[in-house]
ZAMARGU-4260 file (C-alpha; in steps of 0.2 Angstrom, whole numbers, plus 5000, padded with zeros to 4 digits):
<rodrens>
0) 5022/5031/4898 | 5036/5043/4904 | 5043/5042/4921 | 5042/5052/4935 | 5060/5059/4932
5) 5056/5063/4913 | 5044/5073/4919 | 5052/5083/4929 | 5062/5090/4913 | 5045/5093/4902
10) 5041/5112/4900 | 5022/5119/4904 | 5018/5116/4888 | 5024/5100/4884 | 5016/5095/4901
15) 4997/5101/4895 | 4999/5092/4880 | 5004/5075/4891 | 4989/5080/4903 | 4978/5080/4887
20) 4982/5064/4880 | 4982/5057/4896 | 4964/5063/4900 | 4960/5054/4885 | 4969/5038/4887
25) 4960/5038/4905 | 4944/5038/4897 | 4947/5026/4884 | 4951/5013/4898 | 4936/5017/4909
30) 4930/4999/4910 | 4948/4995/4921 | 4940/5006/4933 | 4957/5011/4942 | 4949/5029/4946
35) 4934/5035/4952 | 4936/5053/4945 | 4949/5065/4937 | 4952/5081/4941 | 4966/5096/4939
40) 4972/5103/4952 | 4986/5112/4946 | 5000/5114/4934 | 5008/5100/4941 | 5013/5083/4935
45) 4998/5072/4938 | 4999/5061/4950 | 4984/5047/4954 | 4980/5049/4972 | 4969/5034/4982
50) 4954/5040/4987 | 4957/5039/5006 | 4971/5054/5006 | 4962/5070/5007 | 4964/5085/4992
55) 4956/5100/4996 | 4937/5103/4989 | 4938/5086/4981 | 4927/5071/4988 | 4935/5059/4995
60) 4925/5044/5002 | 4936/5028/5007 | 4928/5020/4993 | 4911/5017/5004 | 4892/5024/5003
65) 4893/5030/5021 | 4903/5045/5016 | 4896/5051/5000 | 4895/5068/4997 | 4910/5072/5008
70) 4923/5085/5000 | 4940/5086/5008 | 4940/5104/5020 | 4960/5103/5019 | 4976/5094/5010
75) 4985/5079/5019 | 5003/5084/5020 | 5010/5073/5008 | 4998/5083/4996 | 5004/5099/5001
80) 5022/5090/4999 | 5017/5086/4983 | 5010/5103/4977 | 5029/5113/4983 | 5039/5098/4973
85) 5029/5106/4957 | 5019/5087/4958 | 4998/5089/4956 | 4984/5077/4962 | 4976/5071/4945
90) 4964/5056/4948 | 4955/5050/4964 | 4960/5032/4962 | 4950/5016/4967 | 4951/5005/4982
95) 4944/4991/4994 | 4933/5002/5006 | 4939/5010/5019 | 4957/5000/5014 | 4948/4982/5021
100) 4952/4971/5010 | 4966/4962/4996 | 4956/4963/4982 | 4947/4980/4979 | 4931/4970/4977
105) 4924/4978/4991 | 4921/4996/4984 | 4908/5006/4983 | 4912/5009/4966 | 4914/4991/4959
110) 4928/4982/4956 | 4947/4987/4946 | 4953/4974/4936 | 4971/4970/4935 | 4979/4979/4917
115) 4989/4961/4915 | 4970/4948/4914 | 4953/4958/4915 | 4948/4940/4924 | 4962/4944/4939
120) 4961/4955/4953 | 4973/4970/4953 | 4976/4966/4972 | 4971/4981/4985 | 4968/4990/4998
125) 4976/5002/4984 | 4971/4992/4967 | 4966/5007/4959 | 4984/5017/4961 | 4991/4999/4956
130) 4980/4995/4939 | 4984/5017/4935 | 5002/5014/4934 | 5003/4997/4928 | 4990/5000/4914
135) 5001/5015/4909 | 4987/5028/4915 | 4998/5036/4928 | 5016/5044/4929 | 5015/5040/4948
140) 5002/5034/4962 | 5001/5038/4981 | 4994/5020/4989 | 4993/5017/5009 | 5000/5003/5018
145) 4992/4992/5033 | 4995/4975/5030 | 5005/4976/5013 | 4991/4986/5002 | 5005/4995/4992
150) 5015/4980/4991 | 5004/4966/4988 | 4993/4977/4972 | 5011/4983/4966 | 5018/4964/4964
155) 5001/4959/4956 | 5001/4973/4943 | 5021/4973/4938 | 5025/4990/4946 | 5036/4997/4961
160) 5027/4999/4979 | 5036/5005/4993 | 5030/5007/5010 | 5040/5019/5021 | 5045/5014/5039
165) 5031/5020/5052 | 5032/5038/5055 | 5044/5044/5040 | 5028/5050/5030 | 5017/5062/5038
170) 4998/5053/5042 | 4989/5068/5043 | 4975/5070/5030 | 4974/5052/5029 | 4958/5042/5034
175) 4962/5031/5046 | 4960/5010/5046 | 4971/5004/5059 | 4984/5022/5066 | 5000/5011/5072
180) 5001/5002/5055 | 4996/5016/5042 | 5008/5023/5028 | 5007/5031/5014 | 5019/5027/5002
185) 5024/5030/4982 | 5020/5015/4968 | 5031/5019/4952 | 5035/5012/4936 | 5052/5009/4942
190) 5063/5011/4958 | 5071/5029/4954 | 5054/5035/4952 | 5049/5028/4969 | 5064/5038/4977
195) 5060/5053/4969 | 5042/5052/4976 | 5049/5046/4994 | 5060/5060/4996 | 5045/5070/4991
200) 5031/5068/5004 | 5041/5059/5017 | 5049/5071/5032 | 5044/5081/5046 | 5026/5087/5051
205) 5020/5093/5067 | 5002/5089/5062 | 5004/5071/5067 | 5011/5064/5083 | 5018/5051/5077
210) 5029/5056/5063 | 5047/5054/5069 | 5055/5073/5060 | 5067/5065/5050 | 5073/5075/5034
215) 5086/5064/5024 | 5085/5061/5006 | 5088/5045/4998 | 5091/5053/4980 | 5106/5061/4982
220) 5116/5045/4989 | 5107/5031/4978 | 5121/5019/4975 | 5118/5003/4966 | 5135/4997/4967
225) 5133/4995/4986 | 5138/4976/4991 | 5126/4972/5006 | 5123/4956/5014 | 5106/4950/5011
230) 5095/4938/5020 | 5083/4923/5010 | 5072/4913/5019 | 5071/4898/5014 | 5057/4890/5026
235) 5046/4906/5024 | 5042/4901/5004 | 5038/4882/5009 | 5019/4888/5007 | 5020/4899/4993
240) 5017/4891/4973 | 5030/4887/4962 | 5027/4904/4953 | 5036/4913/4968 | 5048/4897/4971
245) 5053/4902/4955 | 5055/4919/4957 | 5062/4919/4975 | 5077/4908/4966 | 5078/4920/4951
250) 5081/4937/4962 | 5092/4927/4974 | 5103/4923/4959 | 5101/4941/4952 | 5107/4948/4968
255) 5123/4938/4970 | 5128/4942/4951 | 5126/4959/4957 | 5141/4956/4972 | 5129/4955/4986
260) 5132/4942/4999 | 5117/4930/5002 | 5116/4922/5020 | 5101/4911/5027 | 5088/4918/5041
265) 5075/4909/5050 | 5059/4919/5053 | 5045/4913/5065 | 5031/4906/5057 | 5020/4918/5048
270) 5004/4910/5056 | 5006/4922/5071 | 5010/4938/5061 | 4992/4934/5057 | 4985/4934/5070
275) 4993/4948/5077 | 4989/4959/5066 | 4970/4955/5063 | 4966/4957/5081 | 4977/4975/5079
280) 4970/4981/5066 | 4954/4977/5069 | 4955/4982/5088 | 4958/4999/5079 | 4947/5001/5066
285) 4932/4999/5077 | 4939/5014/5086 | 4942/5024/5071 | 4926/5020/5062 | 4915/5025/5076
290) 4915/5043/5069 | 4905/5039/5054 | 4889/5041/5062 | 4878/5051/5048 | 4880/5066/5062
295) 4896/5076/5058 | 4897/5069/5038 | 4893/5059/5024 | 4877/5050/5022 | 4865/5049/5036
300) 4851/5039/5037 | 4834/5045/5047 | 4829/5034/5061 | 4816/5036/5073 | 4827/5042/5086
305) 4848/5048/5088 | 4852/5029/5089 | 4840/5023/5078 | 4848/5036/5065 | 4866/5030/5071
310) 4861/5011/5068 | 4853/5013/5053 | 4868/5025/5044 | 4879/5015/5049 | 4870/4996/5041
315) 4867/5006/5026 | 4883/5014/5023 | 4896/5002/5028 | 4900/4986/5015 | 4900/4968/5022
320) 4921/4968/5023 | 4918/4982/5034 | 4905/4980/5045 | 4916/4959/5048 | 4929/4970/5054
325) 4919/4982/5066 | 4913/4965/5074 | 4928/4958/5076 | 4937/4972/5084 | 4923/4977/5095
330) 4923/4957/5102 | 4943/4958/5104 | 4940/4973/5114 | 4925/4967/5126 | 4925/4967/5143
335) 4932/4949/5147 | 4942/4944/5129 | 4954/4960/5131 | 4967/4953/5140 | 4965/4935/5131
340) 4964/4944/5113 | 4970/4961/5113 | 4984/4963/5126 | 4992/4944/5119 | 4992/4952/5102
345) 5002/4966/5108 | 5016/4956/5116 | 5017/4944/5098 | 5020/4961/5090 | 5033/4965/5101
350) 5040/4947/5100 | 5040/4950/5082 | 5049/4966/5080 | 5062/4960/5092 | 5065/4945/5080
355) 5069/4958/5066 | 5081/4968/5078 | 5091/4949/5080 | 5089/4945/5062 | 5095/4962/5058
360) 5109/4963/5067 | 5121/4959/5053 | 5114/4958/5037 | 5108/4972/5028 | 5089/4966/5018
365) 5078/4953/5018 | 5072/4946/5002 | 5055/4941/5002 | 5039/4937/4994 | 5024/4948/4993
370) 5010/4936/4992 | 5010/4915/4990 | 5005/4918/4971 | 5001/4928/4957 | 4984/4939/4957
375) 4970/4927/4959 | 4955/4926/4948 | 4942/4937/4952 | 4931/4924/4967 | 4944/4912/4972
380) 4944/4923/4988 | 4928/4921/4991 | 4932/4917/5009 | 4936/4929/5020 | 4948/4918/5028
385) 4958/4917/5011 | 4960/4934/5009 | 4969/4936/5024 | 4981/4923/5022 | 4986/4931/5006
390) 4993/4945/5017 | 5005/4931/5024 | 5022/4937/5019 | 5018/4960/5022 | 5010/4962/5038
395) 5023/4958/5048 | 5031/4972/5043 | 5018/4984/5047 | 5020/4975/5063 | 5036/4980/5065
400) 5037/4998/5059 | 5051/4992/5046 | 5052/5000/5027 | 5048/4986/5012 | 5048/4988/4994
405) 5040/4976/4981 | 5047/4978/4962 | 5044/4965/4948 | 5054/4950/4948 | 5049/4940/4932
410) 5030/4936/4923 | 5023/4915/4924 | 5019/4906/4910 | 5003/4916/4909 | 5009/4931/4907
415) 5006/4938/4925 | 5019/4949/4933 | 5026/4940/4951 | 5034/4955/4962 | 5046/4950/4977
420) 5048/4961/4992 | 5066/4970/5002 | 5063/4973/5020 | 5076/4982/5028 | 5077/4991/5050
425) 5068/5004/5053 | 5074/5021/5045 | 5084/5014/5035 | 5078/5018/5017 | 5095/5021/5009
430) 5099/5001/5010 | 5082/5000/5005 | 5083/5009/4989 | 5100/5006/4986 | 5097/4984/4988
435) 5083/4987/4977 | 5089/4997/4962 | 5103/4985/4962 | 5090/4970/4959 | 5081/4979/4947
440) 5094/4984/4937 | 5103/4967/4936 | 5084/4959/4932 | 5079/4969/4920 | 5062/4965/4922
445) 5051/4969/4905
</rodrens>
């Protein structure tokens, strides 16, 4: 597959002809069911798009039943981003519903399998833009972030996830899970092509509130031979399988052959990350999912009255990941667990992004893992409570607001790719990419 940067050089025809045979290559690998459709929206160069960013006159459903049918009245920014930079949405690309989930299980549309072992999952919310790229069936993917859901599928499938610090990439045009954690964000075949894509949709938009209007490219000033002092955890991979053990000791070596300094950093432990953020993000998806009500779009399922009609739509069109989290964030909301759930989780969060200002405060990255193994079969996270552990090591930073990047560190003995994870402060990309375009050239993962 070429990369985002050799595509930028192809000519119109050159880039029909790759459109064509990608098509074809796309059809030929139906059974990974990474997309859910494909379509051409321009001349452009194709890029997979997951199917909770909005394209104009093209469906786009969360992955769930409840909003069949529904075709996009408008572009999200970034897609509009996209479209000036000569870029083109291709393929509406699979994905846990509504982004609930690690797996991409939970879709209305059946499960993605991950490129590496048809038996594995591909990881999620965004599995679908992970197994495109990594199978070879995308140039470039756009995946959101609430827990980790670029970074955990990127590690699992051998490719290059980045999420952006809160507020550097516009929000607008994307269907909300949980609005103080969201981000969209580029997953590449390599860490140029993730700049590139960055620098593309990230930047000022007075559509949404919360973008912070900054403007800076990372591009221009890429600079691998940047000597930065890195932080490695030690305590935090206690938990994790040798798999990543292995890894974690691999990149820590690969970054002090590169001339970066490695210092030692304690973190708190990850149990209340946890819990933090499931009473967060669930506190908020119950607020943002109360407009699917079968009244204003998608599906709607008669009842004998209005809330007849609400309760029924919604028990129909909303999977079992789903409707677990609606519950759980209505109860941490209730009159009486507010103050003992909600507001406690809060402070943690603010606890936990002041322990990144102190850690911070004179080293330049953190390395980290992604997830405490390699993509799991399909079932051995049958219990909900698994599944959430195996956002351990990302959600933290969601928490926090900080940018993270996961890229391809080395494969086990079975052949599975094992990603690893920079962190680096708020709006500070450049370290980021600069940190991690250093590793990955002194890996030289293949």
């Amino acid at each position: 597959m070429i990369t985002l940067k050799e595509a930028l050089q192809l000519s119109k025809e050159e880039l029909n002809t790759f459109k064509k045979e990608l098509t074809e290559k796309i059809e030929a690998n139906k059974d990974l069911n990474a997309y859910i459709d494909v379509k051409d929206f321009g001349e452009g160069i194709p890029i997979a798009v997951k199917d909770n960013i909005q394209v104009k006159d093209w469906s786009v459903t969360s992955a769930s039943n409840i909003l069949q049918g529904y075709i996009a009245p408008y572009n999200a920014t970034v897609i509009n981003k996209m479209v000036d930079a000569g870029l083109s949405p291709f393929g509406r690309t699979n994905m846990d519903e509504f982004a609930m989930g690690s797996t991409t299980e939970s879709s209305f549309y059946g499960k993605t399998l991950n490129p590496h072992a048809s038996d594995r999952v591909p990881g999620g919310s965004s599995g679908g833009s992970a197994a495109a790229v990594g199978a070879g069936l995308a140039i470039a993917a756009l995946g959101s972030d609430t827990g980790g859901s670029i970074r955990q599928p990127a590690a699992y499938c051998g490719i290059v996830g980045m999420k952006p610090t809160y507020g550097r990439v516009s929000r607008y045009g994307l269907g909300a899970y949980a609005s103080s954690l969201d981000q969209i964000g580029p997953m590449t075949q390599n860490v140029e092509d993730a700049a590139i894509l960055y620098d593309i949709i990230s930047g000022s938009d007075d559509k949404d509130s919360t973008n912070a209007k900054m403007d800076d490219k990372v591009v221009p000033n890429l600079d691998p031979t940047r000597k930065l002092r890195v932080a490695v955890v030690p305590k935090y991979i206690e938990n994790a399988s040798e798999d990543i053990k292995n890894a974690y000791k691999l990149a820590t070596e690969a970054l002090k052959a590169a001339g970066h300094e490695i210092v030692e950093k304690e973190l708190m432990d990850a149990k209340y990350d946890i819990s933090a953020y499931y009473i967060t993000a669930t506190a908020e998806a119950t607020t943002n999912l109360a407009r699917y009500d079968g009244i204003r779009y998608g599906n709607r399922v008669e009842g004998k009255n209005l809330e007849d009609t609400f309760v029924q739509t919604r028990s129909q069109g909303f999977g079992d990941e789903v409707k677990r989290r609606i519950l759980l964030g209505n109860f941490v909301l209730s009159s009486g667990y507010y103050e003992a759930y909600y507001v406690k989780a809060q402070k943690t969060r603010h606890i936990i992004k002041e322990e990144y200002a102190r850690v911070f405060e004179d080293i330049d990255l953190i390395l980290s893992p992604v997830a405490p193994t390699v993509a799991p079969r399909f079932g051995e996270l049958a219990n909900p409570m698994d599944m959430y552990l195996s956002d351990l090591y990302t959600i933290s930073v969601n928490l926090a607001g900080l940018p993270g990047l996961s890229l391809p560190v080395m494969k086990n003995s079975e052949g599975m790719p094992i990603g690893l994870q920079l962190i680096a402060k708020a709006y500070d990309e450049q370290t980021l990419f600069d940190g991690a375009l250093s590793l990955e050239k002194e890996l030289n993962y293949k």
